[in-house]
DOTORMAR-128828 format. One line per 2 residues: number of its first residue (from 0); their letters; for each residue x, y, z of C-alpha. Coordinates in steps of 0.5 Angstrom, whole numbers, always signed. Each point is the difference from the previous one (the first is absolute). Example, Ala and Ser with C-alpha at 12.3 -4.5 7.8 and 13.67 -1.06 7.14 Angstrom:
BEGIN
0> as> +25 -9 +16 | +2 +7 -2;
% end
This chain:
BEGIN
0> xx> +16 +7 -13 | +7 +2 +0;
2> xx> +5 +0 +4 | +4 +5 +4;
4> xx> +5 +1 +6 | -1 -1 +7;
6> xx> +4 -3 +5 | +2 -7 +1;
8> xx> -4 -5 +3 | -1 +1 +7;
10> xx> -2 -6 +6 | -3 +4 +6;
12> xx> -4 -3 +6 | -7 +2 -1;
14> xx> -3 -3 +8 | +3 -4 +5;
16> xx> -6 -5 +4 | -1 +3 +7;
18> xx> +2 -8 +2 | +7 +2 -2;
20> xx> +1 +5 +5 | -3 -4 +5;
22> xx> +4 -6 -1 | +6 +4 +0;
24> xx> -2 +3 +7 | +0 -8 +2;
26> xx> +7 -2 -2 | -4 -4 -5;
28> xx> +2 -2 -7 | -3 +4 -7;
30> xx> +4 -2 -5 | -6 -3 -4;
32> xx> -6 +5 +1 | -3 +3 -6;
34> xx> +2 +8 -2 | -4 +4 -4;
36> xx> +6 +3 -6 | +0 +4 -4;
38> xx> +3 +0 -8 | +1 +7 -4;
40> xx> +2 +2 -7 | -2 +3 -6;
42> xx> -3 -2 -6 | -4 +2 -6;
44> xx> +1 +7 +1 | -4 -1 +8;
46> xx> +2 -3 +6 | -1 -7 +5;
48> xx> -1 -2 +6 | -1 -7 +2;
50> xx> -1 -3 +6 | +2 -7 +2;
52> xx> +0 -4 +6 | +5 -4 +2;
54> xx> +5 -1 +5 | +6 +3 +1;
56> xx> +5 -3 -6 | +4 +7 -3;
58> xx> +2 -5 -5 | -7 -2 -2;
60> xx> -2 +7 +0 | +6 +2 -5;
62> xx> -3 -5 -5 | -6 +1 +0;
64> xx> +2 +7 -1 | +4 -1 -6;
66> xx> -4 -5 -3 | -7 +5 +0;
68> xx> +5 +5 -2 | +1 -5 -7;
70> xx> -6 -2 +0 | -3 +7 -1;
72> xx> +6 +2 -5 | -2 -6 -5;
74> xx> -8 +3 +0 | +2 +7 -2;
76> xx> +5 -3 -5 | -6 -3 -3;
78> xx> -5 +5 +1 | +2 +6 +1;
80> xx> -2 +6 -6 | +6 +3 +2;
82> xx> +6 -3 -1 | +1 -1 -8;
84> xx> +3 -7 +1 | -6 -4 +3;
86> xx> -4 -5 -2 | -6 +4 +0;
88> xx> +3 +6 -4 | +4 -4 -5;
90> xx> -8 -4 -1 | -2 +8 -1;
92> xx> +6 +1 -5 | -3 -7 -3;
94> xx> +0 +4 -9 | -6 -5 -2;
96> xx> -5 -2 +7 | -4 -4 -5;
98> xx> +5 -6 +0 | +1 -5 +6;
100> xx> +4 +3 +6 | +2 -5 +5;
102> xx> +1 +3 +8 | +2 -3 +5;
104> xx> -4 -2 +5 | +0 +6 +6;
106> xx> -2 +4 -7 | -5 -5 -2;
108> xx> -3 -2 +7 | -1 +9 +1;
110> xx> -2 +2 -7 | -6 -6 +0;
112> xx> -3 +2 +7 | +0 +7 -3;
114> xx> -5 -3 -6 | -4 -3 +5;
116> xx> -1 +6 +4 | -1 +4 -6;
118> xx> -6 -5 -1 | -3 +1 +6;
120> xx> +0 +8 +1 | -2 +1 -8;
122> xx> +7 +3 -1 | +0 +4 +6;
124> xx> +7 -3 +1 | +3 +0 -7;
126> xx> +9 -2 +0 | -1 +4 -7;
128> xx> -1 +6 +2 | +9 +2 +1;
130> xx> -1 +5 -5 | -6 +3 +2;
132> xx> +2 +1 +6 | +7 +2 -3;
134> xx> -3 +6 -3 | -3 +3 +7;
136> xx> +7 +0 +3 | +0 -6 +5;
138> xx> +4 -6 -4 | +7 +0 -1;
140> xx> -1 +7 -5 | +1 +7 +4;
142> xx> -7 +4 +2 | -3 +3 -8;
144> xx> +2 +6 -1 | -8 +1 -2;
146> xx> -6 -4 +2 | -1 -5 -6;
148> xx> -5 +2 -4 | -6 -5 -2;
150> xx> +1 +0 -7 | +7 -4 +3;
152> xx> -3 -4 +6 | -5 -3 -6;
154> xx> +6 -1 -4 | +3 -4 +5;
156> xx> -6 -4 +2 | -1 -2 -6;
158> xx> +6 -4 -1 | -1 -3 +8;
160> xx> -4 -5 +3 | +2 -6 +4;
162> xx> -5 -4 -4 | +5 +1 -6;
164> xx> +4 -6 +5 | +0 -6 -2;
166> xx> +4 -6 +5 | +2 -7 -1;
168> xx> -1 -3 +6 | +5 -6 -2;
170> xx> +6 +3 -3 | +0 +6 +5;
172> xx> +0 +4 -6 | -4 +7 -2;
174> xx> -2 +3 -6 | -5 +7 -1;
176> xx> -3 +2 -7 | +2 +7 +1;
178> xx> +7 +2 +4 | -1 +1 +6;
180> xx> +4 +4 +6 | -1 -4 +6;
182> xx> +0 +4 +7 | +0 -5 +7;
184> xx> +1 +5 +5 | -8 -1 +2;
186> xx> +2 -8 +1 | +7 -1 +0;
188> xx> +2 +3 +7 | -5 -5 +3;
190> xx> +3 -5 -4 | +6 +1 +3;
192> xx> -2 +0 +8 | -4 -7 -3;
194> xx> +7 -3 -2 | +4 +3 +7;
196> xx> -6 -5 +4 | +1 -6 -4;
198> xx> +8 +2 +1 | -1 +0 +7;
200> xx> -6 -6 +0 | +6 -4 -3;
202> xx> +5 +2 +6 | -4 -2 +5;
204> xx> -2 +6 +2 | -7 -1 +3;
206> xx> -2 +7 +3 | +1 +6 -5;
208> xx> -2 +7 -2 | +1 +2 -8;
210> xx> +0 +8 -1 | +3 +2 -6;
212> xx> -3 +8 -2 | -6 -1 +4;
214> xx> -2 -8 -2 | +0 -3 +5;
216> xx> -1 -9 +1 | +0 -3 +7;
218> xx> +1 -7 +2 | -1 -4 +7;
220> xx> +1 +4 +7 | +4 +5 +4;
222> xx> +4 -3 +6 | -5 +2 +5;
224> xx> -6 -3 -5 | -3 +5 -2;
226> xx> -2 +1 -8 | +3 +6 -4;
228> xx> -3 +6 +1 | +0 +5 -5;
230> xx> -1 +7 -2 | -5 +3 -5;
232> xx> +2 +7 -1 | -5 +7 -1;
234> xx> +0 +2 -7 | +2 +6 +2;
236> xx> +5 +6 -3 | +3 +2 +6;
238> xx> +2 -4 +7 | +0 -8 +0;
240> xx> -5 -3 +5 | -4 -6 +0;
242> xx> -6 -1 -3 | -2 -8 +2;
244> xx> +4 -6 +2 | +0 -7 -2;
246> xx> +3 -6 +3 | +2 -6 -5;
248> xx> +4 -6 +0 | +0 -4 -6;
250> xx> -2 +6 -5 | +2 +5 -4;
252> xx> -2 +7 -1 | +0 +7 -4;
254> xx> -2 +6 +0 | -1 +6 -7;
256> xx> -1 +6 +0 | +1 +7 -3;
258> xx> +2 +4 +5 | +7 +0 +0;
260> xx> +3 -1 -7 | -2 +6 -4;
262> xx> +2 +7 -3 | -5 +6 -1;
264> xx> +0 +4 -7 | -3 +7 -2;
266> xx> -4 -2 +8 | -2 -7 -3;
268> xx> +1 -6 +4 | +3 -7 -4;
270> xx> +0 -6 +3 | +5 -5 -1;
272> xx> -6 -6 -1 | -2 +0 -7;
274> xx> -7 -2 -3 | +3 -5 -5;
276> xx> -8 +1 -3 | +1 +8 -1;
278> xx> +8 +1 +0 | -2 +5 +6;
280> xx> +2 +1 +7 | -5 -4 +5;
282> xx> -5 +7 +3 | -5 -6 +3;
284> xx> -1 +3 +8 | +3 -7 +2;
286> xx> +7 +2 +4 | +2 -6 +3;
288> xx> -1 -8 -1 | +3 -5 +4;
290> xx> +0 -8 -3 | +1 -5 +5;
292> xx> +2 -7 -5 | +3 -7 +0;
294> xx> +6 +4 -2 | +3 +7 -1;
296> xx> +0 -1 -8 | -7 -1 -1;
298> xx> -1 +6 +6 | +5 +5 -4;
300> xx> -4 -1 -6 | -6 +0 +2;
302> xx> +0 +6 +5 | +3 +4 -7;
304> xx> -6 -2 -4 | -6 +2 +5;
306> xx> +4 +6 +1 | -2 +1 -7;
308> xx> -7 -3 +0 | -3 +5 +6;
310> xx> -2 -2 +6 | -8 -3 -3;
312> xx> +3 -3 -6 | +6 -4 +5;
314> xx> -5 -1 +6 | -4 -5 -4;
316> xx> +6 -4 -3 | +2 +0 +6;
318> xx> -6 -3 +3 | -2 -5 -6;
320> xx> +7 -3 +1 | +0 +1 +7;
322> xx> +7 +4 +0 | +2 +3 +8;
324> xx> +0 +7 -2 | +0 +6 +3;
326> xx> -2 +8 -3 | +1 +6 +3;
328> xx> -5 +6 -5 | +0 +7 +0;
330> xx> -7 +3 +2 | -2 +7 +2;
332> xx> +3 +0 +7 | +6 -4 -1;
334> xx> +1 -8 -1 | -5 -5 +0;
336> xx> +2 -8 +1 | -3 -6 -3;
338> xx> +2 -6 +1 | -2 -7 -4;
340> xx> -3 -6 +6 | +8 -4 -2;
342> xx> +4 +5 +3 | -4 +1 +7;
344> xx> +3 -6 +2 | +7 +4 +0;
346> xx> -2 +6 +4 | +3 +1 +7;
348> x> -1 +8 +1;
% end
């Protein structure tokens, strides 16, 4: 996570009800129909877009707007690897991780979910995995001058592993047998959309579309009734376009993939999805895997892992734990799609 400049929160109207124009047309009043609006900004190094619909209240949006900004800004001052001065960076910095570190309750809560994961993937999602992932040029470190050797990715697996965790779920305190450098990035930003819902859930907000980097959570109906709509993309290179589309109201959902975030070296390509089990860059023939769950926390990190697992490994997980997922593989003659019986129930097209 980290944060960089972008420009100021924005509040732009997104639709207006068809009802709108028409009551217009009939000398009638509309002061209290439901707009869709959009909020805009930037955050851990992204951007979002959320979607609200109320009626039209420019102070309201004004507030609401500052109010998600804030709430962003305190997530990326816990969790972000980035800034030196965050809760996370200064756990990292901690001299002697073996001794109790109490967290604060944000941390905590993300940190403990992740373990959890971590059980139910067989370390496919490992949040100890930082200085690996450092070593190939995707954390806060600049891009490795050479490709690291296995004599290091050894060295540095030997001394990771979320097993080495131990959390004490009273105190809210955390504690590792060896030091650990702990990397939110594959959970954090679904965090923070989690944390934007309850915000807007506490203001009254009823009908709302959270996207922050591509995490997405929804709740309630757009004016005109209709669920949310949204896009999964073809894990292609070169121009977008859309490979399925979802309708959901009330859910959350992500989507990992290793087609845009790499860099090639000597005609190799390095994925930005690390194996924590090898220390190496993800090469399974898995291109993309969209999650659908209760909330945007449990689909980012889980949406991460599969993509390490491969789409066999994933598939079965997902089908024993009746997770909505949705996969799209590499074959001979282009992508294959898989989809789990949870996920059916979404697709409109």
């Amino acid at each position: 996570m980290t944060s960089r400049v972008f420009e100021p929160v924005r509040v732009v109207m997104v639709s207006v009800l068809w009802a709108l124009a028409m009551a217009a047309l009939a000398g009638c009043s509309f002061q209290d129909e439901e707009k869709v609006w959009e909020i805009s900004g930037g955050i851990f190094g992204t951007t979002y877009h959320i979607n609200v619909v109320l009626p039209e209240d420019e102070e309201r949006l004004q507030t609401l707007a500052r109010g998600i900004q804030r709430e962003l800004d305190q997530v990326d001052a816990i969790m972000s690897t980035w800034k030196q001065d965050s809760e996370l960076s200064r756990l990292n910095q901690t001299p002697d991780q073996s001794e109790w570190t109490v967290l604060s309750q944000p941390l905590f809560e993300v940190i403990q979910r992740a373990q959890e994961i971590a059980e139910m993937t067989g370390g496919a999602f490992d949040i100890t995995i930082g200085p690996v992932v450092n070593l190939w040029g995707f954390g806060p470190d600049a891009r490795p001058v050479e490709i690291p050797s296995q004599s290091e990715l050894e060295a540095m697996l030997a001394v990771t592993g979320y097993r080495y965790i131990e959390l004490d779920t009273e105190t809210l305190a955390i504690r590792s047998e060896k030091s650990q450098y702990i990397d939110l990035s594959g959970i954090a930003k679904g965090y923070g959309v989690d944390v934007i819902a309850r915000y807007l859930d506490s203001e009254g907000v009823g009908a709302y579309l959270v996207e922050i980097g591509g995490e997405v959570r929804v709740n309630g109906r757009k004016p005109d009734g209709g669920a949310w709509r949204l896009a999964i993309e073809e894990p292609s290179e070169q121009a977008r376009q859309v490979n399925k589309i979802v309708a959901m109201d009330q859910q959350a959902m992500a989507t990992s993939g290793d087609y845009r975030n790499y860099y090639e070296s000597d005609g190799q390509r390095y994925s930005h999805t690390i194996d924590p089990l090898t220390g190496r860059p993800v090469t399974n023939k898995l291109a993309s895997v969209t999650v659908i769950t209760d909330d945007s926390m449990t689909a980012d990190a889980l949406a991460t892992a599969f993509t390490v697992m491969g789409y066999e490994r994933a598939a079965s997980l997902a089908a024993r734990e009746n997770i909505a997922a949705y996969f799209i593989v590499r074959g001979d003659d282009g992508f294959d799609v898989h989809q789990t019986p949870a996920f059916s129930s979404y697709v409109v097209q």
